[in-house]
C-alpha positions in Angstrom: 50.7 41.3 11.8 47.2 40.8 13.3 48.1 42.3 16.2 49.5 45.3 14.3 46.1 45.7 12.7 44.6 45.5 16.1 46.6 48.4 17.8 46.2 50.4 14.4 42.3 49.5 14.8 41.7 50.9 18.4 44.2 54.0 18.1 41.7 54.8 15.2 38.4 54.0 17.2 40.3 56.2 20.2 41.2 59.3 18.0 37.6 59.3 16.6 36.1 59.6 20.0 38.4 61.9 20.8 37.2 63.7 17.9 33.5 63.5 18.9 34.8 64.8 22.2 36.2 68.1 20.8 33.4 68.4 18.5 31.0 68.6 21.9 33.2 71.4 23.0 33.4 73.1 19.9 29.7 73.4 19.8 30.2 75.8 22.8 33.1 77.8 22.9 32.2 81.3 21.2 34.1 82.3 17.4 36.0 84.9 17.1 34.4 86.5 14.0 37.4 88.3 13.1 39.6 84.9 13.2 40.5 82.4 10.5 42.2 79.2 10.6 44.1 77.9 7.2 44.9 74.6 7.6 47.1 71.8 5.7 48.0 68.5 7.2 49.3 67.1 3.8 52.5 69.3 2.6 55.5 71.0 4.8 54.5 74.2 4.4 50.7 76.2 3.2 50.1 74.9 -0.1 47.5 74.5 -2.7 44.4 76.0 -2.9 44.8 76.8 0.9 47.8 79.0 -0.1 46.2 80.4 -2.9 43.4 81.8 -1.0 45.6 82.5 1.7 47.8 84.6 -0.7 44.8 86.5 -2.6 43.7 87.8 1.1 46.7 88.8 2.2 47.2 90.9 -0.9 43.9 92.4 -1.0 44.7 93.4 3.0 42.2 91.2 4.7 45.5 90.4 7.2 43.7 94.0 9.1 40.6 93.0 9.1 40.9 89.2 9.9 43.2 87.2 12.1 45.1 84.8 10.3 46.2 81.2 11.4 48.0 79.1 9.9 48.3 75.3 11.3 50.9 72.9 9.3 51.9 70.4 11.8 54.3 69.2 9.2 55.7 72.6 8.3 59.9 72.0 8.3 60.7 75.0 6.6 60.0 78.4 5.9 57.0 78.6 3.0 58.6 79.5 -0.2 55.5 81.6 -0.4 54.0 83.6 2.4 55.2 85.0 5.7 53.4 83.7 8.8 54.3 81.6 11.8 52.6 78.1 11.3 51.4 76.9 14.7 51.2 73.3 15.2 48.2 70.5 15.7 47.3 70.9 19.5 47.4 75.3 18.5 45.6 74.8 15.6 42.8 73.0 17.3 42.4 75.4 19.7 42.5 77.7 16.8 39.5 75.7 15.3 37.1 76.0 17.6 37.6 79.8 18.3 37.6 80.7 14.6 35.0 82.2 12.5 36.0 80.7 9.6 38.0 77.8 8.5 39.7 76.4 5.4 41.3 73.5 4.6 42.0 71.5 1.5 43.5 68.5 2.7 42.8 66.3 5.7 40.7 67.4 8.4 40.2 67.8 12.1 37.6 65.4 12.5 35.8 68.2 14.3 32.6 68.8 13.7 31.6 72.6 13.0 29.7 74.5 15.2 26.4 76.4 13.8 27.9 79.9 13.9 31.1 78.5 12.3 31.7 78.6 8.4 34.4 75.7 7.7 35.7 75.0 4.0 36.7 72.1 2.4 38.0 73.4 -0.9 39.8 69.6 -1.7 42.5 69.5 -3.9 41.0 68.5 -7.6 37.9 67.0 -9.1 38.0 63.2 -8.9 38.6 61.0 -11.7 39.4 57.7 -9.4 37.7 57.0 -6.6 38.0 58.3 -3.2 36.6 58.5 0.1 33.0 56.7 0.4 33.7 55.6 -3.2 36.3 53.5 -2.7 36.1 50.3 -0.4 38.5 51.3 2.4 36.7 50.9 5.7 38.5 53.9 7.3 36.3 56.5 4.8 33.1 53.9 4.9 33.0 54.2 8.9 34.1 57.7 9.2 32.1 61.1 9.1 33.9 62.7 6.2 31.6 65.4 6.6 33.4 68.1 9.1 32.7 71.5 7.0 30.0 73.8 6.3 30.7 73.9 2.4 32.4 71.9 -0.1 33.8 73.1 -2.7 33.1 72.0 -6.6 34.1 72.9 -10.3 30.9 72.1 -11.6 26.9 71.3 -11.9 27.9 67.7 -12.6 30.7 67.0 -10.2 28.0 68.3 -7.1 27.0 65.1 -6.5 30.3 63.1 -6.8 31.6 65.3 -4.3 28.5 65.1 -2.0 28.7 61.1 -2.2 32.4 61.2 -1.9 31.9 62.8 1.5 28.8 61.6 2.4 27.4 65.2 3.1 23.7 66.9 1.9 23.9 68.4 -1.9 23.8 71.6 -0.4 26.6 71.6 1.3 28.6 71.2 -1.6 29.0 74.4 -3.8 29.9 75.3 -7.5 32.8 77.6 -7.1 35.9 76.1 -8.4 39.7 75.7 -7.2 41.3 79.1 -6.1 44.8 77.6 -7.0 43.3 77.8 -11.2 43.8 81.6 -10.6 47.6 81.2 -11.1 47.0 79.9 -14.4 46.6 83.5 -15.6 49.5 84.8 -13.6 51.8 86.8 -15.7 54.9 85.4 -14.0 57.5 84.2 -16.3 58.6 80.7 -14.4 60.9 78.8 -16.5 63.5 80.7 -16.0 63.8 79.9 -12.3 64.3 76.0 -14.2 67.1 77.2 -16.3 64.4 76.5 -19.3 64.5 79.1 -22.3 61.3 78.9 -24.1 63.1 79.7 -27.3 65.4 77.3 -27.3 62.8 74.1 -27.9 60.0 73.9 -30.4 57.9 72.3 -28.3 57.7 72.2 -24.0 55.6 69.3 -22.9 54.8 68.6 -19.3 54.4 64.4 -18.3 52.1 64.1 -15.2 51.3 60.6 -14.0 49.4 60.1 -11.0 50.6 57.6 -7.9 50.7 53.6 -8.5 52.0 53.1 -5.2 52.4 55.7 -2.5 55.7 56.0 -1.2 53.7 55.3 2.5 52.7 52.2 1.1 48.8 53.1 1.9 47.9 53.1 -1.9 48.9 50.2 -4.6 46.8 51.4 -7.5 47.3 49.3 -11.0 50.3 48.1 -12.1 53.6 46.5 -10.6 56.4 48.3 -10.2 58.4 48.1 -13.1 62.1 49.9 -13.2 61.4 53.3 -14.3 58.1 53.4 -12.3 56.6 55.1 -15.0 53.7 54.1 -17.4 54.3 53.0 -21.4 58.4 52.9 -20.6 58.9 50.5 -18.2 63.1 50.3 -18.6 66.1 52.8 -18.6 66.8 51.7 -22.0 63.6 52.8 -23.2 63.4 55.6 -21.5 66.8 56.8 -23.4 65.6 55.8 -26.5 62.4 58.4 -25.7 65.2 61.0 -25.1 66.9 60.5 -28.3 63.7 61.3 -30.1 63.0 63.9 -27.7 66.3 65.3 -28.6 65.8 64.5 -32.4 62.8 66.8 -32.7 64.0 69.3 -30.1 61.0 68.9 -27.9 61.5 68.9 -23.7 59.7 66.8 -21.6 59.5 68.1 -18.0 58.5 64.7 -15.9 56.3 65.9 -12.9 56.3 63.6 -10.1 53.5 63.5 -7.6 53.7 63.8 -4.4 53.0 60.8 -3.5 55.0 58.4 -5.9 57.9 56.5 -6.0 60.5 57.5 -8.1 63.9 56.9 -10.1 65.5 59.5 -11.0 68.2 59.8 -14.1 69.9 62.4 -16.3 69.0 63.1 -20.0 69.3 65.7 -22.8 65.9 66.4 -23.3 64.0 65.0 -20.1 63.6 67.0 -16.9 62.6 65.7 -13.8 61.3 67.8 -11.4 59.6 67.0 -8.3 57.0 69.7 -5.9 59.8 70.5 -3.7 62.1 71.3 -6.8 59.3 73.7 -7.7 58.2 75.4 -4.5 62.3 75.5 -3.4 62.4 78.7 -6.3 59.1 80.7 -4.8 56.7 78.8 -7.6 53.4 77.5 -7.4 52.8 74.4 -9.1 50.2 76.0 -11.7 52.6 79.1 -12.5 54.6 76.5 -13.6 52.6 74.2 -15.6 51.1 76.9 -17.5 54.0 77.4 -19.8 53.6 74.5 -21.1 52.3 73.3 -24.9 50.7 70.5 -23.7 50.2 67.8 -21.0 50.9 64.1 -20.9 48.6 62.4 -17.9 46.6 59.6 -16.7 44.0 59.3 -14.0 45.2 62.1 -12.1 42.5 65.3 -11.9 44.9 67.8 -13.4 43.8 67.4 -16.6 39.9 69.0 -15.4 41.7 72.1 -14.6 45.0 72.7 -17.6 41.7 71.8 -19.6 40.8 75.6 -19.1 44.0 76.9 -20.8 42.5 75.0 -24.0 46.0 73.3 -24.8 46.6 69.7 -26.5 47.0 66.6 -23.4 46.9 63.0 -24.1 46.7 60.1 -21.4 48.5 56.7 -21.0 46.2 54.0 -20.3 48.4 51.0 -20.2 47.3 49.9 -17.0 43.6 50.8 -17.1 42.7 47.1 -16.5 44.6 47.1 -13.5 43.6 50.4 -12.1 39.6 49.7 -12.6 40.4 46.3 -10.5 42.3 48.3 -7.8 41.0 51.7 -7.2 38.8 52.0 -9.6 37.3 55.1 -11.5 34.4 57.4 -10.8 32.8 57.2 -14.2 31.1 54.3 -15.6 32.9 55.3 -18.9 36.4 56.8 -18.0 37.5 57.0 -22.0 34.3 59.3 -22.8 36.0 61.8 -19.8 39.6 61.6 -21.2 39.8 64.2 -24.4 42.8 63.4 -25.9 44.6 60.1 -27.1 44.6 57.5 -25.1 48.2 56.1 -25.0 48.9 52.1 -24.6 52.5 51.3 -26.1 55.8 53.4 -27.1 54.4 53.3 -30.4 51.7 55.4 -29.8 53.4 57.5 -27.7 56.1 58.3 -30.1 52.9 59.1 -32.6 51.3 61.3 -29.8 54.6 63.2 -29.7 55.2 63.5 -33.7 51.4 65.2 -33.4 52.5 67.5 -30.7 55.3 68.7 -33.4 53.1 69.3 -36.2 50.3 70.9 -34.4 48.0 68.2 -34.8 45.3 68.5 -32.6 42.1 66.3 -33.5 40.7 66.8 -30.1 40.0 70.7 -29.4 35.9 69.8 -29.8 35.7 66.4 -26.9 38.0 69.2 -25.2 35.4 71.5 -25.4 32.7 68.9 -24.5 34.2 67.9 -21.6 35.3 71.3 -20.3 31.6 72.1 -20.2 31.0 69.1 -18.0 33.7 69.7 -15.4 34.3 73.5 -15.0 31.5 76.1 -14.5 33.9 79.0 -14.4 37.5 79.8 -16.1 38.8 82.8 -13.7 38.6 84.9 -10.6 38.1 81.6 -8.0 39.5 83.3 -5.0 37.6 86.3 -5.5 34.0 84.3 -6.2 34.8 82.3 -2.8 35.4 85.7 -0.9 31.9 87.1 -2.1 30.0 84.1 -1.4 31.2 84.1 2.3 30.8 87.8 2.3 34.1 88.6 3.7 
């Protein structure tokens, strides 16, 4: 084991000199300033609020004006979304230090960006829990987090989260949103692609819990595993017993799972368990597809600061808050104050949270409002508000 550690200890010190190697030679080697570089080390394929501002140029013809790269070095398959021939992580440096411009919104090169180079961190949601020089891994404490020329925020308030997060000057970090909110207010029927007719159910309710533990065993945030791996219903036989109610009051639960969870998965009449893959596999982006929904069941996980916009009833589980404030731990001194919506501890008030849901009872639309304030400057129109401020 120590010796494990070890290895894993010098490859890391290695890489990062590599790192400050290529970021020497990037200072150097002159940009192409009609070339861009869209890069994801995190999903198979261009995803995310890469993809979405990927997408929005190509369909406002930027593809004649601009080079487009694409790097996925874990790209399988073909993208479910846009056409383009991902190169891989030795291209896509290369491709990073002749570039222009750069965006990314997960991982990084470790590359430090040249003066006459615009690079992008757009992220992938507000946090809630804590992450990068918040937290107390010694991987983010040691390492410059700080590789791009901007980073991207929702709001006034979240500027300096994100600039300690990252350990970059305030003005690096800009209020400009996620491009990936602009789906929200596509007019793309989705459900149907799920076999889901809107008509049929009096209710449509998406469940979105964040990761416990990662299924690369990096993260073990809150809780033990229990045999559902999910929060408030911790058996199979509970779990039924939600689907006979479910089924009682003709209300469907789609069960999101993130990416990064474990998970068991079972057949029911009135749950639906659907993974990214599940979605993406039928040309849909996550947020086409959770904006049919009537409301959203969540936790710690950032999506709530965004589905927030669409002004629609959520509530949050908080059975293992305890836990998760020992473990990962939260941004915000007060994490109840930032939740707008009931917060859920047992089957019993779950069960009450879904009778509420039925009725239309909704005694949360003004902390919604509050806390909508506090997290999102802007509703619409991300992709094209990023465009302008780089003056593409």
């Amino acid at each position: 084991m120590l010796n494990k550690l070890k290895n894993k200890y010098i490859f890391r010190k290695a890489m990062l000199l590599f790192a400050k190697m290529l970021s020497l030679l990037n200072m150097i080697i002159p940009k192409n300033e009609r070339q861009m570089l869209f890069y994801d080390s995190a999903r198979t394929f261009l995803d995310d609020n890469t993809e979405a501002l990927y997408t929005y140029l190509i369909n406002h013809g930027y593809e004649k004006k601009y080079k487009m790269i694409c790097c996925v070095p874990n790209q399988k398959k073909e993208s479910p979304f846009a056409n383009y021939k991902p190169v891989g992580a030795i291209r896509g440096i290369l491709a990073f230090m002749t570039s222009k411009y750069v965006f990314f919104s997960f991982g990084d090169f470790r590359i430090k960006p040249a003066r006459n180079q615009v690079v992008v961190n757009q992220w992938h949601g507000m946090p809630v829990k804590k992450i990068g020089k918040y937290t107390k891994d010694p991987k983010y404490l040691e390492e410059r987090l700080d590789n791009f020329t901007y980073l991207l925020a929702s709001s006034e308030m979240y500027k300096p989260i994100m600039a300690k997060a990252f350990g970059c000057d305030l003005d690096k970090v800009k209020v400009l949103g996620a491009t990936r909110i602009d789906y929200f207010f596509s007019k793309k029927n989705t459900l149907n692609s799920f076999n889901i007719i809107r008509k049929d159910y009096n209710k449509l309710v998406i469940w979105m819990p964040t990761f416990r533990n990662s299924i690369d065993d990096r993260f073990h945030d809150g809780g033990e595993d229990n045999e559902t791996l999910l929060p408030i219903f911790y058996t199979y036989d509970s779990l039924k017993m939600l689907d006979e109610y479910l089924n009682k009051k003709n209300i469907l639960m789609v069960i999101k799972i993130h990416p990064m969870a474990k998970f068991k998965k079972g057949i029911y009449k009135r749950i639906k368990i659907i993974t990214n893959d599940e979605i993406t596999s039928q040309g849909v982006r996550l947020y086409e597809f959770i904006k049919e929904f009537d409301a959203l069941i969540t936790d710690y996980s950032s999506i709530y600061n965004e589905f927030i916009i669409l002004n629609r009833y959520m509530a949050f589980t908080i059975d293992d808050q305890e836990n998760y404030l020992k473990s990962r731990g939260f941004i915000f001194d007060d994490i109840n104050e930032m939740l707008p919506g009931p917060k859920i501890s047992n089957v019993k008030e779950f069960y009450s949270m879904l009778n509420d849901i039925q009725n239309d009872v909704d005694l949360y639309r003004e902390h919604r409002k509050r806390v909508k304030k506090l997290v999102n400057k802007y509703d619409r129109n991300h992709c094209e508000r990023l465009v302008d401020f780089l003056g593409l």
